[in-house]
C-alpha positions as CSV (number, residue, x, y, z in Angstrom):
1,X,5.2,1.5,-76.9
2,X,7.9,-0.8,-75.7
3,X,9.9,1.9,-73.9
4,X,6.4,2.8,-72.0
5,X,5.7,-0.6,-71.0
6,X,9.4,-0.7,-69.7
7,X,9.4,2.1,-68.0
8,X,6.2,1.4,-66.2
9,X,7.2,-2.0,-65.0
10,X,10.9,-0.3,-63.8
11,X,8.3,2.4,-61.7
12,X,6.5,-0.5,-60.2
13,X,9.8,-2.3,-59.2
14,X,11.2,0.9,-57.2
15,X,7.8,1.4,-55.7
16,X,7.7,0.4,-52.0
17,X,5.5,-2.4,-51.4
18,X,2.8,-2.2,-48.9
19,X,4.9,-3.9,-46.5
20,X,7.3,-1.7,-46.5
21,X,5.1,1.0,-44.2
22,X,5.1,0.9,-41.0
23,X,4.7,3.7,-38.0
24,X,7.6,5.0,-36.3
25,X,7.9,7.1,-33.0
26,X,10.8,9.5,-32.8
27,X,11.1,10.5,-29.1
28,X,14.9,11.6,-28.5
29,X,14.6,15.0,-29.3
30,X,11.7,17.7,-29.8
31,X,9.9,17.5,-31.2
32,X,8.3,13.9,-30.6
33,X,7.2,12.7,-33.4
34,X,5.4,9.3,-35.1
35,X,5.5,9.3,-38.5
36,X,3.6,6.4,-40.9
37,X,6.7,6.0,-43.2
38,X,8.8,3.6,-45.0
39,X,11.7,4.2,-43.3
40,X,15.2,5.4,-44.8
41,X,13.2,7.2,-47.2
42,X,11.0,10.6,-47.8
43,X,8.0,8.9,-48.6
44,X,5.7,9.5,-45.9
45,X,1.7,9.2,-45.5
46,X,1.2,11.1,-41.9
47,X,3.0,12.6,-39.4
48,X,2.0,12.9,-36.0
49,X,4.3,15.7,-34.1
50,X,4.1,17.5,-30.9
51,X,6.9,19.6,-28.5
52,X,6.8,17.6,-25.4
53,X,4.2,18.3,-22.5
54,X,2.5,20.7,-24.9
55,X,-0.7,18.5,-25.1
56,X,-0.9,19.9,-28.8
57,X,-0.6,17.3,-32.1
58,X,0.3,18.7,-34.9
59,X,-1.1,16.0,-37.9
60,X,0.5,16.4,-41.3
61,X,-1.4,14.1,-44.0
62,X,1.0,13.6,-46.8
63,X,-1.8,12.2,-49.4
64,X,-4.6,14.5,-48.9
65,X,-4.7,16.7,-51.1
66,X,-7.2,19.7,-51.6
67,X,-8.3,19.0,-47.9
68,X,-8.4,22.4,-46.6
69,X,-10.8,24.6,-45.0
70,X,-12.8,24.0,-41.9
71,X,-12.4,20.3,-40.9
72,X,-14.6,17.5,-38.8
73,X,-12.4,15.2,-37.1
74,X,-13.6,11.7,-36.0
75,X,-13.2,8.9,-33.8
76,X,-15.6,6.6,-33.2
77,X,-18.7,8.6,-31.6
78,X,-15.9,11.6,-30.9
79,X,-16.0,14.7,-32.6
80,X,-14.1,18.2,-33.0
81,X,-14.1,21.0,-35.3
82,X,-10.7,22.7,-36.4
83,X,-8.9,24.5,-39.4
84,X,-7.3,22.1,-42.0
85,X,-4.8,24.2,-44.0
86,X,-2.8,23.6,-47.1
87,X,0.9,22.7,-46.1
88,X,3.9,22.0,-48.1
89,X,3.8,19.6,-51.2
90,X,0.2,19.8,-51.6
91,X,-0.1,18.3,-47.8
92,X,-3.0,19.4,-45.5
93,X,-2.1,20.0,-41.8
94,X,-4.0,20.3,-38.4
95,X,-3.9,20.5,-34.8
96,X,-5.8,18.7,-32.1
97,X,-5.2,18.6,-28.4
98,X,-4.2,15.0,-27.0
99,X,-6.5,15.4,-24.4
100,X,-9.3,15.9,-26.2
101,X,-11.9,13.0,-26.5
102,X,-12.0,12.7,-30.5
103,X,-7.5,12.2,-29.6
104,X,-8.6,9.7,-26.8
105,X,-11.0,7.8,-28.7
106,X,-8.3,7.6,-31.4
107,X,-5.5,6.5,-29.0
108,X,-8.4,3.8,-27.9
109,X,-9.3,2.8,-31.6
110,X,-6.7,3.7,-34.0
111,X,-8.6,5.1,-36.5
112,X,-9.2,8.8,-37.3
113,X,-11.3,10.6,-40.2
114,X,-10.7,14.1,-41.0
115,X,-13.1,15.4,-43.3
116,X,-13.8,18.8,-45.2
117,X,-16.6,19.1,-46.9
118,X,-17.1,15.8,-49.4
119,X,-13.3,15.4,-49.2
120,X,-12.3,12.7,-46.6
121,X,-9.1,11.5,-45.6
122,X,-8.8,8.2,-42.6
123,X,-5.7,7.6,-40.6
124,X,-5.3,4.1,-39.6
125,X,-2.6,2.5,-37.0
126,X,-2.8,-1.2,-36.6
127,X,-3.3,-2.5,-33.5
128,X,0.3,-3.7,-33.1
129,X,1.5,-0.2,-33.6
130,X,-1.4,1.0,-31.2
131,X,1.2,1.3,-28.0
132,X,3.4,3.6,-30.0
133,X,0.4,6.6,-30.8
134,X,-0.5,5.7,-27.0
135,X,3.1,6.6,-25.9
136,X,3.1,9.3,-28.3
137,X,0.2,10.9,-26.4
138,X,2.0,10.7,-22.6
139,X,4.7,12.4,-24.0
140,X,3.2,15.1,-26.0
141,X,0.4,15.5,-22.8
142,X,1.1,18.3,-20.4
């Protein structure tokens, strides 16, 4: 019982703290990416990734498991249909055009819903990180 208790409080220690996230745009090289992330590690909640002047986001939701199939995405009063599909490591992925309203009202807001069915997963950028997913757009926009 000791040994669990220990070993629970050592898996709390080396867990990042909420802090610790933050969003991060990667422009030098294609493709641009913004990644929510603590960074200097793989953990990773979304990813945001595009090849420049494409007008084409490629959305990579790290903790959403069993969100696949066809998807609502949401943004304020915005709203698009498109395939959610199973990626990697249990992630679901998407794409959405940039220049689409639901991606303008999310560039305006900051938050995004993508939802299958009764599964729901919200991305959500702070408004001081707002700039970056705005700049991410211009470059990814044809």
């Amino acid at each position: 019982m000791i040994g669990l208790i220990g070993a629970l409080a050592l898996a709390l220690q080396t867990m990042p703290a909420e802090a610790a996230w933050t969003w991060t745009l990667y422009a030098d090289d294609a493709p641009v990416v913004l990644a929510n992330e603590v960074p200097d590690t793989p953990n990773l909640r979304t990813t945001m990734e595009c090849d420049p002047g494409s007008s084409v986001a490629r959305l990579t939701l790290y903790q959403a498991e069993g969100l696949a199939g066809m998807g609502r995405i949401t943004s304020g009063e915005a709203r698009a249909v498109t395939q959610v599909e199973t990626a990697r490591g249990g992630a679901s992925r998407l794409a959405l055009r940039t220049d689409h309203p639901v991606f303008a009202a999310f560039a305006s807001s900051g938050a995004l819903t993508v939802s299958v069915g009764e599964a729901r997963q919200t991305v959500e950028i702070p408004a001081a990180h707002l700039a970056k997913l705005r700049r991410f757009v211009e470059l990814c926009s044809g």
